[in-house]
N, C-alpha and C positions, 0 to 999 in steps of 0.2 A: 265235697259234701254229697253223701247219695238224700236220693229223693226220700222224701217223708213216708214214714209210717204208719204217725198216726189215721186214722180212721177220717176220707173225706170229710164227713158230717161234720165232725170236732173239731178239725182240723182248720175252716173257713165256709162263711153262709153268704151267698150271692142276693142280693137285689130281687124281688119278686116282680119287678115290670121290666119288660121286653128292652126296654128302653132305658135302663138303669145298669152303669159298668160300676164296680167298686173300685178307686185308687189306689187299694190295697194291692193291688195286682202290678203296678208299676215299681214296687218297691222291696217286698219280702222277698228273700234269697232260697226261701222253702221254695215258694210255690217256684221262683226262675228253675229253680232244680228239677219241679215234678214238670214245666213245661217242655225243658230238652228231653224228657224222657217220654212223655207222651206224645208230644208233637212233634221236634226236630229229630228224633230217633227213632218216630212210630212208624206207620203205613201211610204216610204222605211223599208225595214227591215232589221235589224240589230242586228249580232250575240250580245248573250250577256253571257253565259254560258254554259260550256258541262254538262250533267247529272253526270259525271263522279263527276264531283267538289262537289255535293249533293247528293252523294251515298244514304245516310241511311234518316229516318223519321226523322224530326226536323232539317234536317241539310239546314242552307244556307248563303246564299253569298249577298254582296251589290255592286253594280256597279254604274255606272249614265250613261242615255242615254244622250247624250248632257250634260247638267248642269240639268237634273232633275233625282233626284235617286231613284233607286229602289231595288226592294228586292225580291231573287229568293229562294223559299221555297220548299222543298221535303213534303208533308203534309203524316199524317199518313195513306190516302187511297193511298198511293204509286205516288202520280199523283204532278209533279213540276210544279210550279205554280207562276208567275211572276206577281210583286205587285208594285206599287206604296209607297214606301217608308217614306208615310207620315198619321200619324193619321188623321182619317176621322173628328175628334172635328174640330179642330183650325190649322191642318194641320202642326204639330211638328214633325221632323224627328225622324221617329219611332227606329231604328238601327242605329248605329252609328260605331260599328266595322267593319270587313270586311268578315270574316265569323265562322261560329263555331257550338252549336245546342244547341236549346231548341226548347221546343213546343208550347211554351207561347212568347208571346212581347208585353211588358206592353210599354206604351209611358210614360216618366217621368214626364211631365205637370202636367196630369189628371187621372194618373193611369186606363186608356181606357187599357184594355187585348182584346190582337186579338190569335187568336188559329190557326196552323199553314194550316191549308187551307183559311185564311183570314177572319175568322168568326167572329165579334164581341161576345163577353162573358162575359166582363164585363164592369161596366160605372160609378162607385160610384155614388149617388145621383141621379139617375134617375129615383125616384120617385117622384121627381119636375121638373122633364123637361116638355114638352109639350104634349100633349094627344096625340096626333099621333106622338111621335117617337116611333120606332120601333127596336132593335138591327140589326135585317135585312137588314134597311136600311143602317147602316155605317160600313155594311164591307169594308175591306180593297178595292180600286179602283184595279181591275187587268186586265192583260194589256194583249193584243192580242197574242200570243206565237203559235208557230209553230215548229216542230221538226224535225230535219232535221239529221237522222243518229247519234243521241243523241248533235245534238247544236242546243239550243233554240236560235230563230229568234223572237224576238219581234218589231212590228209598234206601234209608238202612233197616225196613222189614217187608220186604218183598214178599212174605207168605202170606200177608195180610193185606196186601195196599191194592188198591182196583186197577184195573187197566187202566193204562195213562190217558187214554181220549175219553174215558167215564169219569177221571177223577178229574179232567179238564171243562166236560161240560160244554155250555153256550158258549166258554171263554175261548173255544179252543177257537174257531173263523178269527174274530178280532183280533188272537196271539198271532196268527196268522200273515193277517196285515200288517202287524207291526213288524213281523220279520220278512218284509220284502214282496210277500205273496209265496215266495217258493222257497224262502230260506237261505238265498244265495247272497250271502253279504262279505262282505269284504271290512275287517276292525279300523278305526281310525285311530283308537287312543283310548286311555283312561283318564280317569281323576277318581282321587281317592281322599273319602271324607267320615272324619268319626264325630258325630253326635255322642253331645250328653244326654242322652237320656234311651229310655228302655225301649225296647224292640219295639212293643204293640203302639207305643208313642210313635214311632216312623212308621209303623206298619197301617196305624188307623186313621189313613187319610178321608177324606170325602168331598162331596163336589159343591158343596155349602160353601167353603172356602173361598177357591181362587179370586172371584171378583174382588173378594171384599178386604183377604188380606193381601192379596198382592199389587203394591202401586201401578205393575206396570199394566194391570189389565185396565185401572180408571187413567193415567196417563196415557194411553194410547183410545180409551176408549172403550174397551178389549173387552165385548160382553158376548154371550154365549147364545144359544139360543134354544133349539127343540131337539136337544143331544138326548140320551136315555142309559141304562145303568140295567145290564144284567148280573144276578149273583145265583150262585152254586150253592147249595145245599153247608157245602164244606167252606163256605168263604169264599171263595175265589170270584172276583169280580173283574167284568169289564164295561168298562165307562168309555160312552164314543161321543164326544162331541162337535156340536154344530159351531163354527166361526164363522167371523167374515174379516174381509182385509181389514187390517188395523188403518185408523185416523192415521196420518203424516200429519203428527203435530212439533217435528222442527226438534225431539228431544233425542232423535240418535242421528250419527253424523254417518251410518252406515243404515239407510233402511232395507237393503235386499234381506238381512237378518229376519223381515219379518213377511218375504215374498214365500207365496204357493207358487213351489215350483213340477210336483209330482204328485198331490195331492188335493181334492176333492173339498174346499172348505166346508162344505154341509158335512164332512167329516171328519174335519182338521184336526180332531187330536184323538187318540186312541190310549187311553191308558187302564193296561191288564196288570192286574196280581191275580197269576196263574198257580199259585201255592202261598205259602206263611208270610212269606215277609219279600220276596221277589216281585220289581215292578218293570215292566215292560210300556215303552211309552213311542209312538209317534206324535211327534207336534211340529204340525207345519211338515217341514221333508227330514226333521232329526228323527235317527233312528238310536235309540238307547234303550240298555237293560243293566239294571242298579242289580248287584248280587250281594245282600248284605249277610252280616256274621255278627249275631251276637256278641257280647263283651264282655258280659256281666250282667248283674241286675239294672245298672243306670250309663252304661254305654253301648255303643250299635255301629260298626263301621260297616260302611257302604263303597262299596266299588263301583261304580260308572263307567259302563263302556259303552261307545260311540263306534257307531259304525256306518256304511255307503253301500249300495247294492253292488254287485261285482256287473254289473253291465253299464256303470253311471259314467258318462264321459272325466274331463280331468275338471269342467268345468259345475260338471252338478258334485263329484267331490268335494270340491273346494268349497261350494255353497254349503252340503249337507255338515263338512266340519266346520261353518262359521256359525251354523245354528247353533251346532252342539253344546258344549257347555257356555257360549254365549247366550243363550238360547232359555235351556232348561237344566243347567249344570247348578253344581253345589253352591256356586256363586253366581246363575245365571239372570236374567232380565224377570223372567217369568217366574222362578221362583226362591229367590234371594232371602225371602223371610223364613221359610222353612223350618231353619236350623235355628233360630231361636227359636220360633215358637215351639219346638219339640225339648228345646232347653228348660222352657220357661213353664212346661207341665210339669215337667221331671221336679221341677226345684219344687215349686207350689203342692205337689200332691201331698204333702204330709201335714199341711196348715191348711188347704183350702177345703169346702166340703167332702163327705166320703165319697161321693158319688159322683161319676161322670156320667149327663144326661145328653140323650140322643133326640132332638125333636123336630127338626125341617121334616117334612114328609111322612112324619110319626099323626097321622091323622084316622082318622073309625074308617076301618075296614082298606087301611095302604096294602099294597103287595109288594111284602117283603122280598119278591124276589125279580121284582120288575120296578125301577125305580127312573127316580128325573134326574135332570142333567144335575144339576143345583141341587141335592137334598141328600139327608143322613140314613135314609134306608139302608143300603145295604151294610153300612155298619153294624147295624141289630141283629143279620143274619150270621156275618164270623164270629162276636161277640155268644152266642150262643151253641155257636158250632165251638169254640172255646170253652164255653163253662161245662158244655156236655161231655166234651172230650177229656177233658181234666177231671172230671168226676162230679164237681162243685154241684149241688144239690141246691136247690128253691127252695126256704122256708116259707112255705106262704102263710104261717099263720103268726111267725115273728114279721113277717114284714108286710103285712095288711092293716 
């Protein structure tokens, strides 16, 4: 389905306070259409791989940006290289795994061989093709990449998207921290998990929450303190909060799960979304970055990869992957409710009121772009970087 025609205006009227999202927006398959096209296909960029995941020559991974996939290759001159996922022939999706290593990828069609810097090599019968092809010509399409403390950033409209440390902002020190200080990490593993329900439902977290829906922060105790909340113009928020040791209240039979072992509690959790829908998190010594993929209008799969700093003995290894998805995984201690409640927007948006209201910290004269640990500020700033981006217009005289 291509994106809509009709005329913004006509098309769909937005909420006139700052603080007001429509549910509309979780559910029509117009607007899911004109989001991949303005957002996930525009002049943003968006994580899509650490180097870490494609250590060696021939190794790599497939992901999809929006609904179009791609393919992140280590090529033999040492240099990772993000591809467009489809033979240049007839446009067959070239990879179909998730990752692994060879140095060849033949496409199954037409037995087309690309060589892992994306080079055309071979093409059966291409002594009857047309006088001016060229193998030159149908290399692999690859895709604008930026590297950022080893996490590649790719746009699909590079003529328009800002430089990547203008379009990262305040967020970029805190992405920083969460990737180690210098970028040097070493992957432990995935998990992979698909929600029901729509992107901006896993995308529109906030810091109002944890206490309140997660057991394990009142089981333990687990309250936060004078953390703070920067946001980007464009969305992109980083949220840095204050901990302290958790209560030993007798309810896990492993507590080092909830030891500072390389980190600073007055800064014990770090969590960045550096673009649309990517979230980067330290908590406690887990190092994680979720790389989700749309699905549709009411599905969202997310990958989870965990990873250890490449200088961490065997024994801070083994800590950092006990955090990991025990820790803060799709079934982890800290955030185990999650994936219902992202369920249970999704189902409810069509029966419950039109509007979804933002108000912790919505007070005369907040700054929206300086926010608390605890509060729904910086959601009113994407939320509007959204409505403007898409076109969606204020009626303020229908909705005064």
């Amino acid at each position: 389905m291509n994106a809509p025609s009709t005329p913004l205006a006509d098309l769909f009227e937005w909420p006139n306070a700052i603080n007001e999202v429509p549910k509309a927006v979780y559910l029509r398959e117009d607007i899911y259409q004109l989001e991949l096209e303005k957002l996930f296909y525009g002049p943003i960029w968006q994580p899509v791989a650490h180097v870490s995941e494609v250590p060696n020559v021939g190794d790599y991974k497939t992901l999809a940006v929006g609904e179009k996939p791609i393919l992140i290759i280590h090529g033999e001159d040492d240099k990772v290289r993000v591809f467009q996922n489809a033979c240049t022939h007839r446009g067959t999706e070239l990879v179909t795994g998730f990752m692994g290593n060879k140095t060849e990828f033949e496409c199954p069609y037409h037995r087309w061989i690309f060589d892992d810097k994306g080079a055309l090599r071979v093409c059966p019968g291409d002594d009857d093709f047309p006088e001016d092809f060229t193998k030159e010509k149908f290399g692999l399409a690859e895709i604008t990449t930026e590297n950022f403390f080893g996490l590649l950033f790719v746009t699909l409209e590079p003529e328009n998207a800002p430089p990547l440390l203008d379009y990262l902002g305040r967020t970029a020190e805190h992405l920083q921290q969460v990737l180690g200080g210098d970028g040097r990490l070493k992957l432990l593993g995935y998990q992979k998990v698909i929600y029901n329900a729509n992107w901006k439902a896993y995308r529109d977290n906030d810091g109002y929450h944890p206490p309140l829906l997660h057991a394990a922060f009142r089981l333990l105790n687990w309250q936060g303190g004078k953390g703070f909340c920067v946001v980007e113009p464009n969305g992109n928020i980083a949220l840095v909060s204050q901990l302290k040791e958790a209560a030993k209240t007798g309810f896990l039979k492993d507590e080092g799960i909830l030891e500072f072992r390389d980190v600073n509690p007055a800064q014990g959790s770090y969590v960045v979304a550096p673009s649309l829908m990517t979230v980067a998190t330290k908590h406690l010594d887990m190092i994680n970055l979720r790389f989700p993929i749309p699905r549709g209008v009411g599905k969202t799969e997310v990958h989870w990869a965990y990873f250890a700093h490449a200088d961490d003995d065997e024994q801070m290894v083994k800590h950092r992957l006990n955090q990991s998805s025990n820790l803060l995984g799709p079934s982890g201690l800290v955030s185990l409710e999650d994936a219902a409640v992202f369920q249970r927007i999704q189902r409810a948006a069509t029966t419950s009121p039109a509007n979804s209201y933002f108000l912790k910290g919505i007070v005369e004269g907040f700054d929206a772009a300086n926010g608390a640990q605890n509060d729904e500020v910086a959601n009113t700033v994407f939320w509007e970087y959204y409505r403007k981006t898409l076109g969606f217009p204020r009626n303020e005289a229908r909705n005064n």
